[in-house]
PAROMI-606567 format. One line per field, with one value per residue (C-alpha): x, y, z; residue number from 1; residue in one letter. Coordinates in pm, 1 decimal, padded with zeros to 6 digits. Layout:
residues N
px: X|... .
py: Y|... .
pz: Z|... .
num: NUM|... .
residuo: A|... .
***
This chain:
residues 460
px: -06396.9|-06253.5|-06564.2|-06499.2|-06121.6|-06223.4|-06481.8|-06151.8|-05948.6|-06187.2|-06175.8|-05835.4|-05842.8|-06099.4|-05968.1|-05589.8|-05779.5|-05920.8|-05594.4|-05416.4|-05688.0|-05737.6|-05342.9|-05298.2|-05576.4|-05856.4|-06056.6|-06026.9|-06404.8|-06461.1|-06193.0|-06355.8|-06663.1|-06538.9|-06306.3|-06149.9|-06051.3|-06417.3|-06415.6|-06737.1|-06769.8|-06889.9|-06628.0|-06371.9|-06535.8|-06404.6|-06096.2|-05768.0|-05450.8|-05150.0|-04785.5|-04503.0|-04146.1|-03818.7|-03571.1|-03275.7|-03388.8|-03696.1|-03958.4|-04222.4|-04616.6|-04887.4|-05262.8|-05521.3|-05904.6|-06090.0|-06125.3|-05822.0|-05810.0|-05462.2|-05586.0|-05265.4|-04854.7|-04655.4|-04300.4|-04175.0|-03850.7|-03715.8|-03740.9|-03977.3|-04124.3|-04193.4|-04344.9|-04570.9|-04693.1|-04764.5|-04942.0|-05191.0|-05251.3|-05385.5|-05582.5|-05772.0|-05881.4|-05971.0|-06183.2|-06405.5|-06457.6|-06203.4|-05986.3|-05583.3|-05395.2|-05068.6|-04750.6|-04399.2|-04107.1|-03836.4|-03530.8|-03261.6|-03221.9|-03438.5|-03802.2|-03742.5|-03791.7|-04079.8|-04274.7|-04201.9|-04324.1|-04675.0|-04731.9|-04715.1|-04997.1|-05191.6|-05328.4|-05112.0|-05298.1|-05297.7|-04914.7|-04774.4|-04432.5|-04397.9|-04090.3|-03874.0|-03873.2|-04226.5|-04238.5|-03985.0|-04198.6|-04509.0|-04393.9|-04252.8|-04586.8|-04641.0|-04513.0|-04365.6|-04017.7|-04072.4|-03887.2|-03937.5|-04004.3|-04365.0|-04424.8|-04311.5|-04516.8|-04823.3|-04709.9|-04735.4|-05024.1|-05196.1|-05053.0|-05264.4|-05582.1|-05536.4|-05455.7|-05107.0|-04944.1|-04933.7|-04945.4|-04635.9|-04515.8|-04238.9|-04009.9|-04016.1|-03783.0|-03496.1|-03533.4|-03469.0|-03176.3|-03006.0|-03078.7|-02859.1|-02647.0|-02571.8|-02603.9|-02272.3|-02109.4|-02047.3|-01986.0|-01683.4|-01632.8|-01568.7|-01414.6|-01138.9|-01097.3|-01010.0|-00783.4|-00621.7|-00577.1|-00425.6|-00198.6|-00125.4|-00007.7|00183.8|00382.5|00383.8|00632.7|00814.4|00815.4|00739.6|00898.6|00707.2|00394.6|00659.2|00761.8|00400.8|00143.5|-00193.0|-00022.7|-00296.7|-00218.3|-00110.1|00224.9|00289.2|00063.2|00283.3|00599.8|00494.8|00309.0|00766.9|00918.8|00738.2|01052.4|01299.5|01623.6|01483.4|01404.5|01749.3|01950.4|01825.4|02037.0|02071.6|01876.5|01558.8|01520.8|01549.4|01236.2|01078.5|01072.0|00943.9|00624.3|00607.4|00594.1|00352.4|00127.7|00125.0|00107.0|00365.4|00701.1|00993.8|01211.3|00934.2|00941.7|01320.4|01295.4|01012.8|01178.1|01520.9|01383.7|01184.4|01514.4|01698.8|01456.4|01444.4|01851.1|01774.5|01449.9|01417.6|01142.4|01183.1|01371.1|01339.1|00919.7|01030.4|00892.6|00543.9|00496.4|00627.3|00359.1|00101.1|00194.9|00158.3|-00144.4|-00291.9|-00225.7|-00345.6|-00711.6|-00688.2|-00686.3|-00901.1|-01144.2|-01131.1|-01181.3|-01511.0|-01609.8|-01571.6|-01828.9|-02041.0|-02063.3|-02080.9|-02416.1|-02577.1|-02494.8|-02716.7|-02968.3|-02994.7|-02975.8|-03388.2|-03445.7|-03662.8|-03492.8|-03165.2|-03184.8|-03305.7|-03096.4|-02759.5|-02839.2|-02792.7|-02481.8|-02262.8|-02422.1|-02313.5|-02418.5|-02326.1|-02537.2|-02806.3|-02889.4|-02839.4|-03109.2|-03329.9|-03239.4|-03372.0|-03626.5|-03793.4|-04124.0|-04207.4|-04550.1|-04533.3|-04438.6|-04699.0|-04473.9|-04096.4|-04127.7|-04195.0|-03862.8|-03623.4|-03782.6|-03768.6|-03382.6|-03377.7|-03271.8|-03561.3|-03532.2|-03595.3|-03816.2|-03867.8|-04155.1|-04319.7|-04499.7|-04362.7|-04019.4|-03925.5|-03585.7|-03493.8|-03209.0|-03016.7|-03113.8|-03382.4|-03124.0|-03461.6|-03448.3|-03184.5|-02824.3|-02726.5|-02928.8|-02814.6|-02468.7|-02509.8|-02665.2|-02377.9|-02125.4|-02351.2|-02391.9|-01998.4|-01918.2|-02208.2|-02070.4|-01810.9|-01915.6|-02250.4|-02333.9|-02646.5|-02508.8|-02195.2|-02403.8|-02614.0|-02331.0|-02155.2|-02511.0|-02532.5|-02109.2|-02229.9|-02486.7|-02241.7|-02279.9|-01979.1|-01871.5|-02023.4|-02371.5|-02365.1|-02291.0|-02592.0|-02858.4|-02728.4|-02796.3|-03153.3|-03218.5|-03112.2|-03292.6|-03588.3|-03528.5|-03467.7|-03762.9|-03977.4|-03747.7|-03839.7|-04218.2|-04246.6|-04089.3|-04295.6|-04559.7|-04424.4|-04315.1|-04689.1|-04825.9|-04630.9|-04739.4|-05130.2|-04992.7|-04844.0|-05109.8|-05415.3|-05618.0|-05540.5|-05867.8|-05826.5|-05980.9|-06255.1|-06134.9|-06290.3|-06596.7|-06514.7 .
py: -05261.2|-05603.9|-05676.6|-05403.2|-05513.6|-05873.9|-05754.3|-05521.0|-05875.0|-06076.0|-05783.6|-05793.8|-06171.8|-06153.4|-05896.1|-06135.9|-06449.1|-06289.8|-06082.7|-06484.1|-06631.2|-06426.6|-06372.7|-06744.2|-06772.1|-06981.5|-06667.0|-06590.1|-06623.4|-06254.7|-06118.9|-06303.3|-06157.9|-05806.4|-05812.9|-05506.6|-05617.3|-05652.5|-06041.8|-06187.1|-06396.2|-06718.7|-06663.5|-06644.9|-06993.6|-07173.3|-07140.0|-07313.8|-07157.2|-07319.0|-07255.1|-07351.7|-07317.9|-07328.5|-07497.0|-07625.1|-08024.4|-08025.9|-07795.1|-07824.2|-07705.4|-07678.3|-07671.0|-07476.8|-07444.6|-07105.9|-07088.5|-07204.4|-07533.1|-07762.5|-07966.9|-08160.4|-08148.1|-08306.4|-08218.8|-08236.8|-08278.6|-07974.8|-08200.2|-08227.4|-08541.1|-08361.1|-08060.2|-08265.1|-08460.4|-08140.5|-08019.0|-08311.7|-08223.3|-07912.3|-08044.5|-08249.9|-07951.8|-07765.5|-08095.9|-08028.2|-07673.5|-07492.3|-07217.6|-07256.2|-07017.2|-07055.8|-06874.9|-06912.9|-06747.3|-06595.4|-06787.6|-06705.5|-06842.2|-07166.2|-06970.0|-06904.8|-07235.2|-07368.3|-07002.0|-07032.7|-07395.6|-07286.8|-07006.2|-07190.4|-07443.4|-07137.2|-06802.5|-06575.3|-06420.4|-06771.0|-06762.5|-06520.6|-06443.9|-06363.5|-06139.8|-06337.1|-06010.7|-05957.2|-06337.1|-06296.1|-06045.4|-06193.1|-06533.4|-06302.6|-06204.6|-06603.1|-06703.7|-06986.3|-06950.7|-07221.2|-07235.2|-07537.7|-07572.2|-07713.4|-07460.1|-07186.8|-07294.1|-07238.8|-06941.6|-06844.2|-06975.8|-06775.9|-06459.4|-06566.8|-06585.3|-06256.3|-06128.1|-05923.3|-06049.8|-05832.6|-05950.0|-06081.3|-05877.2|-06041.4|-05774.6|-05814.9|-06001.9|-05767.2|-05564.4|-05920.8|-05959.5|-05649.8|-05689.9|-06030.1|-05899.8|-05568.1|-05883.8|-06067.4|-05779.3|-05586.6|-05978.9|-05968.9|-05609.6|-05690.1|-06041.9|-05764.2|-05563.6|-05870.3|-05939.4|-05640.2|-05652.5|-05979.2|-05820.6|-05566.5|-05752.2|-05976.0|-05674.1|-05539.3|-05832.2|-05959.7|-05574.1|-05308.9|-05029.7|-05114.5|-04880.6|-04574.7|-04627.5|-04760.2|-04574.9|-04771.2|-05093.2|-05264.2|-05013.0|-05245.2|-05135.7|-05259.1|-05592.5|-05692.7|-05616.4|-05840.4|-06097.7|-06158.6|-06041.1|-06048.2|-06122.8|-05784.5|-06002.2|-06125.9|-05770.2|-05609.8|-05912.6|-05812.7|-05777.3|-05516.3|-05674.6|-05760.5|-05367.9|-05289.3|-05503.5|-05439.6|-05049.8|-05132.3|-05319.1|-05100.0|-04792.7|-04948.4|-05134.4|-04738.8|-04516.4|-04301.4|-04207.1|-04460.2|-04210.0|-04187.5|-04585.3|-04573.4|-04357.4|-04540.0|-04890.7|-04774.3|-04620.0|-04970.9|-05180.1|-04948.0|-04983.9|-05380.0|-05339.6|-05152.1|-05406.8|-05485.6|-05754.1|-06089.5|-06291.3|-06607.3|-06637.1|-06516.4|-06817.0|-06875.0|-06482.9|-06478.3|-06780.8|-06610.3|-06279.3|-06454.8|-06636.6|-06340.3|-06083.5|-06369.9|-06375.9|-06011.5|-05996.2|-06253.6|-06102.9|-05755.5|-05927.5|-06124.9|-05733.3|-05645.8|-05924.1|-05806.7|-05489.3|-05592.2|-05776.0|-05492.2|-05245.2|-05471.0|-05512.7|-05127.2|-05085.2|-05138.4|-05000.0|-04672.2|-04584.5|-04574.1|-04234.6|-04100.2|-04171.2|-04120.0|-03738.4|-03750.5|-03638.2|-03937.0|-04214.5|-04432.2|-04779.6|-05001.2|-04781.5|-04688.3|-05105.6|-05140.3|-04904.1|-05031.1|-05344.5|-05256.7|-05070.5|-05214.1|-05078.7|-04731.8|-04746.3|-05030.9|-04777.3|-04509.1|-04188.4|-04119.0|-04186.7|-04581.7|-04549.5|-04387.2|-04654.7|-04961.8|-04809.5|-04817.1|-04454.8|-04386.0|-04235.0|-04457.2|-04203.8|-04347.1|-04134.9|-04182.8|-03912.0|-03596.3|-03737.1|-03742.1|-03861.1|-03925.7|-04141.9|-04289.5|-04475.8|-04794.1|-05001.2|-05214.3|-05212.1|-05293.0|-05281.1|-05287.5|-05020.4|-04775.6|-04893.7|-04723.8|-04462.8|-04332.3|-04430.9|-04187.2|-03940.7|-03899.8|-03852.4|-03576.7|-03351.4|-03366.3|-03231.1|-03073.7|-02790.2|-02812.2|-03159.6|-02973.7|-02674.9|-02936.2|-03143.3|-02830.6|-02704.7|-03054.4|-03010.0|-02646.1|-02805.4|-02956.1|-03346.3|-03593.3|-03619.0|-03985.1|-03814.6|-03568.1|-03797.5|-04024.1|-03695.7|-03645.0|-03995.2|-04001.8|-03628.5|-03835.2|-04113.5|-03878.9|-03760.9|-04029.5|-04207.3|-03852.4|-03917.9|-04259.4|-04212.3|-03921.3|-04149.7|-04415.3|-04211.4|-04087.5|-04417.8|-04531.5|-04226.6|-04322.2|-04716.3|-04564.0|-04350.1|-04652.8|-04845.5|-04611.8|-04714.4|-04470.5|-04324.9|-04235.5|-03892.0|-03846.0|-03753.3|-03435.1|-03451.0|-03288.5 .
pz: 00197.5|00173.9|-00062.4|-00308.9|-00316.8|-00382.6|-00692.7|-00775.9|-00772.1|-00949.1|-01213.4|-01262.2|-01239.2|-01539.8|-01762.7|-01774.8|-01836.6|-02134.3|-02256.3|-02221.2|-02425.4|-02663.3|-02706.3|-02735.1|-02942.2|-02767.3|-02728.4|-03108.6|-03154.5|-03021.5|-03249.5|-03536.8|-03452.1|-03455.1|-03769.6|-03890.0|-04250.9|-04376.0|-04327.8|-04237.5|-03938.7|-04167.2|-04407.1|-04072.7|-03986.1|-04309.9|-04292.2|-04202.6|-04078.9|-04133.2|-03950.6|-04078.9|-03888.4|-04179.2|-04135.3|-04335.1|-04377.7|-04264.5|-04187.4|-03895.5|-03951.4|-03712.2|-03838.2|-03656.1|-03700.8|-03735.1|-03328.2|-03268.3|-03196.3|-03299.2|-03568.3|-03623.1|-03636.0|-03863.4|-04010.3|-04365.5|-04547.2|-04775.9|-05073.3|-05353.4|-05241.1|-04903.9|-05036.5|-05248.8|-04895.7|-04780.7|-05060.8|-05042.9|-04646.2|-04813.1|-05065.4|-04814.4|-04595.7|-04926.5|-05020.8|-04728.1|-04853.5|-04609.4|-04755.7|-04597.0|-04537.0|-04488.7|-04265.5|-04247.3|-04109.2|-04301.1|-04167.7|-04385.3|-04762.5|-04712.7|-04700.7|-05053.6|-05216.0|-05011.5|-05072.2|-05441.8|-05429.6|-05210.2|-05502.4|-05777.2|-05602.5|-05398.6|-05516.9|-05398.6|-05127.5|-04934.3|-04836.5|-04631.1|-04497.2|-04117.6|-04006.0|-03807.4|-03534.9|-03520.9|-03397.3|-03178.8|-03004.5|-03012.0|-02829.1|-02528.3|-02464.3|-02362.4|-01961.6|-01993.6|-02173.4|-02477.9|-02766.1|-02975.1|-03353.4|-03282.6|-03089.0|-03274.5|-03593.2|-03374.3|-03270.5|-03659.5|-03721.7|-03460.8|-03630.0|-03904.0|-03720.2|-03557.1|-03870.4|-03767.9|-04059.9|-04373.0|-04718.9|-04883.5|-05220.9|-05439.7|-05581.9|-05967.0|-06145.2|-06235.0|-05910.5|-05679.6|-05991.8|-05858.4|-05481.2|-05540.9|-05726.4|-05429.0|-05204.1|-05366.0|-05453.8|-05104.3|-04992.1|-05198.4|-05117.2|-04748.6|-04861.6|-04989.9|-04678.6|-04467.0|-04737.4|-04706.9|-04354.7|-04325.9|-04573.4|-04391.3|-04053.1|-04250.4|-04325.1|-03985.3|-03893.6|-04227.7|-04417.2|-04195.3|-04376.1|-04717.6|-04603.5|-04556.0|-04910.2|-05036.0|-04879.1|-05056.7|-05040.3|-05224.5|-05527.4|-05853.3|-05818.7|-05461.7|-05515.6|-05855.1|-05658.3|-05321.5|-05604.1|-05718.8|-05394.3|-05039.9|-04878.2|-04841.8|-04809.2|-05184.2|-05280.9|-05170.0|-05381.1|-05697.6|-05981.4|-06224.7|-06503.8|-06216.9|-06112.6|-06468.3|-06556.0|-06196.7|-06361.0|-06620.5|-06475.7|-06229.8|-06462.6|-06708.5|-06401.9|-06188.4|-06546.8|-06421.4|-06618.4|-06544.9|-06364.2|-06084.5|-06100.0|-06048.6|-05772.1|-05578.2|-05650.4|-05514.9|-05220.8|-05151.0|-05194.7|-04990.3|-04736.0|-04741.3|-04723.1|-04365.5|-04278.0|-03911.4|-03990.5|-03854.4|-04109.0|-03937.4|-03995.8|-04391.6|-04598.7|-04409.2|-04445.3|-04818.3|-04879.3|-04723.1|-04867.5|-05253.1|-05200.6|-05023.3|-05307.1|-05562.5|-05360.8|-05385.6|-05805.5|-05857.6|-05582.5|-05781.5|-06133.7|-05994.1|-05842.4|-06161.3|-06355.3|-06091.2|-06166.6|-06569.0|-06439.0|-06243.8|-06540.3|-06793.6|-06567.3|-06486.2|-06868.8|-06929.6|-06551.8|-06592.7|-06237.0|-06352.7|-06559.2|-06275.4|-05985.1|-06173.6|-06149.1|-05777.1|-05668.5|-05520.3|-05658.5|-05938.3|-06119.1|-05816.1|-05557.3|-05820.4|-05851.7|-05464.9|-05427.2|-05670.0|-05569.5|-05194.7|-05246.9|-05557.7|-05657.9|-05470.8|-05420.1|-05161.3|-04905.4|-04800.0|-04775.6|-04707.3|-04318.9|-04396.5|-04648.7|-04379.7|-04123.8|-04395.4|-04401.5|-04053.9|-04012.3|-03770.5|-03450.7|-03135.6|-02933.4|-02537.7|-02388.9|-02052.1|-01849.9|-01893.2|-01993.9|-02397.0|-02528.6|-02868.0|-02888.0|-03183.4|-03509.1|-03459.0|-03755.2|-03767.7|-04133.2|-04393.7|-04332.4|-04702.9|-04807.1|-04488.4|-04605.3|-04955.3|-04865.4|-04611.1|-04881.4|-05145.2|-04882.8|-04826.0|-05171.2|-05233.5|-04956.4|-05163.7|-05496.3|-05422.3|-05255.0|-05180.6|-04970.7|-04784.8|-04659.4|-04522.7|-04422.1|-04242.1|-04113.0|-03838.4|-03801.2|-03711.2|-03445.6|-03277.8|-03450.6|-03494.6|-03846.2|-03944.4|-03759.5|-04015.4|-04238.5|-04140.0|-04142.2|-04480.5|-04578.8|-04427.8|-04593.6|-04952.6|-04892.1|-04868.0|-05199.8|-05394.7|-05296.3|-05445.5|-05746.7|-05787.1|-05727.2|-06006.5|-06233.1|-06186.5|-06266.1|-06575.8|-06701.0|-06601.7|-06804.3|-07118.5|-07078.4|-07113.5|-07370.2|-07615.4|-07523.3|-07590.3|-07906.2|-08184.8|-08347.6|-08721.7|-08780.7|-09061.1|-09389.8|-09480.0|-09780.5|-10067.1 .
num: 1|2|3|4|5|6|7|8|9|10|11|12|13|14|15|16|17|18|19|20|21|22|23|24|25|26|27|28|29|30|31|32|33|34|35|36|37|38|39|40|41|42|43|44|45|46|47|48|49|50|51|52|53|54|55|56|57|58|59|60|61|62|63|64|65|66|67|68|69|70|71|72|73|74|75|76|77|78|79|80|81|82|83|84|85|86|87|88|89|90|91|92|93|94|95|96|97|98|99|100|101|102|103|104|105|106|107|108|109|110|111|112|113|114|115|116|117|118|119|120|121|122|123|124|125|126|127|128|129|130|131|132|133|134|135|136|137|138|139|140|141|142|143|144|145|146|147|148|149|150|151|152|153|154|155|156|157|158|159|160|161|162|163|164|165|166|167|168|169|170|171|172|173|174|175|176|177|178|179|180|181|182|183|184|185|186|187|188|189|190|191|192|193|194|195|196|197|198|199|200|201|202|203|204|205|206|207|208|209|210|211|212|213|214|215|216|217|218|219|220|221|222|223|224|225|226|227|228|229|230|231|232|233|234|235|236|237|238|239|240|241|242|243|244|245|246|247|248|249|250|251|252|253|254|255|256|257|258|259|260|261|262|263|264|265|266|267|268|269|270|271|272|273|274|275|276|277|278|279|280|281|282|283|284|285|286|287|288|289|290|291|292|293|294|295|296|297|298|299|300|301|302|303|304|305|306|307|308|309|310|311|312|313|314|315|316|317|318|319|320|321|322|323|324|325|326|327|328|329|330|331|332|333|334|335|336|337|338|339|340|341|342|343|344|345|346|347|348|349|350|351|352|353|354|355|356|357|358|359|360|361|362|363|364|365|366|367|368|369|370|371|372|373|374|375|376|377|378|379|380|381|382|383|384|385|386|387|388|389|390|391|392|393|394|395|396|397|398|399|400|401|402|403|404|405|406|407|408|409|410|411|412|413|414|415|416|417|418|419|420|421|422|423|424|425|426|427|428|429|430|431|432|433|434|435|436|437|438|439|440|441|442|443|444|445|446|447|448|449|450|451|452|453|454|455|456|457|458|459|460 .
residuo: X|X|X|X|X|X|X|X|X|X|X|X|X|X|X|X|X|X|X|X|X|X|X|X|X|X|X|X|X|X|X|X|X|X|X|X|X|X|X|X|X|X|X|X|X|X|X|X|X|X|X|X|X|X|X|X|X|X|X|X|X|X|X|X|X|X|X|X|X|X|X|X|X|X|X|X|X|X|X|X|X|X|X|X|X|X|X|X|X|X|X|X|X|X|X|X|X|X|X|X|X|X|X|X|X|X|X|X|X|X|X|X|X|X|X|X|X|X|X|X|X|X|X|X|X|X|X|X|X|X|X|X|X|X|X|X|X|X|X|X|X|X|X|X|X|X|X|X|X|X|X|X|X|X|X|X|X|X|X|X|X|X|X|X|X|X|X|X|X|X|X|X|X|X|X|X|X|X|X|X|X|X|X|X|X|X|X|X|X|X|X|X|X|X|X|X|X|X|X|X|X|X|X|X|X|X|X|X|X|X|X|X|X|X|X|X|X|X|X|X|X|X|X|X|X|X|X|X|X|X|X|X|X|X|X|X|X|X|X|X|X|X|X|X|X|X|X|X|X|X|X|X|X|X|X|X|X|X|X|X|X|X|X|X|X|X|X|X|X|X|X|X|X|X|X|X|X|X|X|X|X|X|X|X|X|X|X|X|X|X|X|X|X|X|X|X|X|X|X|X|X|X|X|X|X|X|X|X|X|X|X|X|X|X|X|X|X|X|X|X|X|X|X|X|X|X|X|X|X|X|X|X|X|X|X|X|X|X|X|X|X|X|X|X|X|X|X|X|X|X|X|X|X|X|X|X|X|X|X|X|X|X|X|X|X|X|X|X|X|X|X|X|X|X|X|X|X|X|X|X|X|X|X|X|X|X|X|X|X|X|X|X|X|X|X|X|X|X|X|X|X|X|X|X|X|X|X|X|X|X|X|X|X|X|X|X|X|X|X|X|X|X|X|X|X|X|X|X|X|X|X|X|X|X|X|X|X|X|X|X|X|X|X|X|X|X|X|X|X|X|X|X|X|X|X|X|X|X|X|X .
***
């Protein structure tokens, strides 16, 4: 008994040395050896994998040999002069007829200039972007709790060997011109909604009674009359010739007939006569009210050249025609789309969209027990973002997306869940718009490009 318990131990014993080897890489021979990507074992053997862990000023690499081994650290600056150094570290391994290949981790912004830099100096298929999650995960498989810069470029470079890291595929150029673009937009976007709500409890002490007479106090009207008087002691002193002109802007600003502009200005003026705001606080607020509203316009005008710069851009997109025929989306969440998705045929089927989306269900199973529970969000927050906005409008103006919409309100589902199983139902649909217009548009490229033969001219 105690003998078949202590072959069971030395089993178990076994089987974990060889899970932590292989998992930090010193037992990488056996995975070589048993490749699944149709690499041969000698062609395994030549080559060098190289880590590299972004950072902002400098950027830490760790080279490792086809078993494993740490062939060397070193760290270089994000500057030319740097990348050059560590170009020439390369060049010496490819001198002795090794073949690098090269990881990195997609911190923020600064991956981008170092991965142009490596693909303009390596074919393509030698660099390769890791996802900053999928690292994450694979360095909690290790005991110890490290976390160093060093260490996690060796963590990357073991990726490599084990080959869990897929190829890296640039978006073209005007789809990555519109993902910007959707980027900086909806930054400004929500730039505008803070704005608006420090507007807003300014108010609530110096104005209260301006939203009973105002209801969209961001309208053009309200914002030209707070951009002359934020103060209501100001606003209830003016004279005759002032609420003449005041109805006048505000008539010509709001398109509505002057007597309506009379009516709403008096009511405003009678209200700032009966103001219970706190007059002593009324010049910091009135500052803050002006330069507040000013942000506001000048955040709307550079919404605006925005949106100019995604329309010429969707101008020559063969996308565009197509998407604009959905219900509830428009030029802005046509190119954010685009923009997000890029080319269609990089995703296998409309599962991998919803789940690149991050609209997938997290499922939890475990014996008998099965519970779905809400959305993964392991995918793009921009793109989910546009898609609930396009949803909301369509179950407004299609039926086909409010019978849906009051089928889940029918089931029992909170509004914004509807809302949501609309949005992954359109995301489903636009992606089969997208790929039969791809092929068409490849169809007609064979078609202009197809060598015309001239026919025989009939013997007389």
């Amino acid at each position: 008994m105690g003998r078949t318990m202590k072959n069971e131990d030395s089993g178990r014993e076994s089987e974990s040395v060889r899970y932590v080897e292989e998992s930090s890489g010193r037992g990488v021979e056996r995975q070589l050896a048993e490749r699944k990507d149709g690499r041969s074992f000698t062609d395994s053997m030549n080559r060098i994998y190289m880590g590299i862990d972004v950072g902002k000023k400098s950027h830490h690499a760790t080279v490792l040999g086809c078993t494993g081994q740490v062939e060397e650290q070193f760290q270089f600056a994000n500057t030319r002069r740097g990348f050059d150094g560590m170009v020439s570290r390369i060049q010496v391994y490819q001198g002795r007829g090794f073949r690098v290949l090269v990881g990195m981790d997609a911190t923020g912004c600064y991956w981008y200039s170092l991965y142009s830099f490596l693909s303009r100096h390596l074919d393509g298929e030698s660099v390769k972007v890791v996802n900053p999650l999928q690292l994450g995960r694979y360095r909690k498989l290790l005991i110890r709790k490290t976390k160093t810069d060093e260490k996690d470029s060796e963590l990357i470079a073991r990726l490599l060997i084990m080959n869990l890291v897929p190829q890296t595929e640039l978006l073209a150029g005007d789809t990555l011109k519109l993902r910007q673009l959707a980027k900086h937009r909806f930054r400004l976007a929500d730039e505008v909604g803070n704005k608006k709500k420090r507007l807003r409890s300014v108010l609530a002490y110096l104005f209260p009674e301006f939203e009973q007479v105002f209801r969209t106090i961001t309208s053009k009207g309200a914002l030209h009359i707070l951009s002359r008087y934020p103060d209501p002691a100001a606003l209830s002193r003016v004279s005759e010739r002032g609420r003449e002109d005041l109805v006048k802007d505000l008539a010509r600003i709001s398109r509505t007939p002057a007597s309506n502009a009379a009516h709403k200005l008096d009511a405003l003026m009678d209200a700032a006569r009966r103001s219970i705001g706190v007059s002593f606080l009324a010049e910091p607020a009135s500052l803050a009210i002006r330069q507040t509203v000013t942000q506001l316009e000048i955040l709307e005008q550079q919404i605006g050249e925005v949106d100019h710069a995604m329309n010429r851009v969707l101008e020559n997109n063969y996308l565009w025609p197509v998407l604009q025929k959905r219900p509830g989306i428009g030029p802005v969440i046509a190119g954010t789309i685009i923009g997000m998705i890029g080319d269609p045929s990089r995703f296998a089927g409309r599962s991998q969209v919803v789940a690149y989306a991050g609209m997938d269900l997290a499922v939890y199973q475990s014996g008998s027990r099965s519970v779905t529970r809400k959305l993964t969000k392991r995918g793009s927050p921009l793109l989910r973002r546009v898609l609930y906005l396009a949803a909301a409008r369509a179950a407004t103006c299609d039926q086909r997306c409010k019978d849906y919409l009051q089928k889940k309100l029918g089931e029992g589902k909170h509004y914004k869940s509807a809302v949501t199983a609309l949005a992954r139902r359109m995301i489903e649909w636009i992606y089969s718009d997208m790929v039969q217009a791809q092929k068409q548009a490849q169809k007609q490229a064979q078609r202009a490009t197809k060598p015309v033969t001239e026919r025989p001219e009939p013997s007389t």
